[in-house]
C-alpha positions in Angstrom: 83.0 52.5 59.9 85.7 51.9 62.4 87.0 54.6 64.7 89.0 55.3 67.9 89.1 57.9 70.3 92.4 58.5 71.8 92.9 60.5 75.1 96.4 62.4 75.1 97.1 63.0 78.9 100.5 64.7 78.8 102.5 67.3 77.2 105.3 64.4 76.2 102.2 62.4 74.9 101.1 65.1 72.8 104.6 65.7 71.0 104.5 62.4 69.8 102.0 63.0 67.3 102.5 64.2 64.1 99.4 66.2 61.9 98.7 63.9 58.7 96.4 66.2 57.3 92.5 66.6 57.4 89.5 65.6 54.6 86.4 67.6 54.9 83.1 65.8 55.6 80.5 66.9 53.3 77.5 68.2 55.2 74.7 66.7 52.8 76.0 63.2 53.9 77.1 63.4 57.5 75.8 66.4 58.9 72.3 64.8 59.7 74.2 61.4 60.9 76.2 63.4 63.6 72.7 65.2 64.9 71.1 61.3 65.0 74.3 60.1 67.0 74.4 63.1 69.2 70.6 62.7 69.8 71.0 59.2 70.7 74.0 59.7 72.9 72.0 62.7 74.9 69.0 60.3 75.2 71.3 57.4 76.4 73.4 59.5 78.9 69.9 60.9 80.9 68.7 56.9 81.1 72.1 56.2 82.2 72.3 58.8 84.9 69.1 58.0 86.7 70.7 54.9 87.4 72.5 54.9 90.4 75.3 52.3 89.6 76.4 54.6 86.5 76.6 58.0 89.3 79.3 56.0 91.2 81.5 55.0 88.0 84.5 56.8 87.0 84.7 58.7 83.9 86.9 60.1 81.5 86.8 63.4 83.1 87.2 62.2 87.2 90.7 60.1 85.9 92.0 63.5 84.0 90.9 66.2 87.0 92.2 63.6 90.1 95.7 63.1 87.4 94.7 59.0 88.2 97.8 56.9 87.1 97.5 53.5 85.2 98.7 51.8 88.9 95.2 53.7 90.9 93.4 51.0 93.1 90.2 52.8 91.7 90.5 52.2 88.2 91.2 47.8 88.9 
């Protein structure tokens, strides 16, 4: 399965996009998938943050709340 996540940072961004539509995922099929990859994410994120390399990155969330342009030194 392929899939992207895409970040929408501005208000001009966000009236770009237009809404398709929707399908509904049926929960017999991918509810229990989506509690195995939220499982495995949870298990992955508390290895990752007892390493002290990963508690110096710069995530998703520090480039939204410091407004970080493409152009910040910190994101080279």
């Amino acid at each position: 399965m392929n899939v992207e996540q895409i970040v929408l940072k501005s208000r001009k961004a966000f009236a770009q996009i237009t809404y398709v539509g929707a399908l509904t995922a049926k929960a017999d099929k991918y509810a229990r998938q989506a509690q195995e990859r939220d499982k495995e994410a949870r298990m992955m994120y508390r290895k990752l943050t007892k390493e002290s390399s990963y508690s110096e990155g710069i995530f998703m969330a520090d480039i939204i709340r410091e407004g970080m342009t493409a152009d910040d030194p910190r994101l080279q």
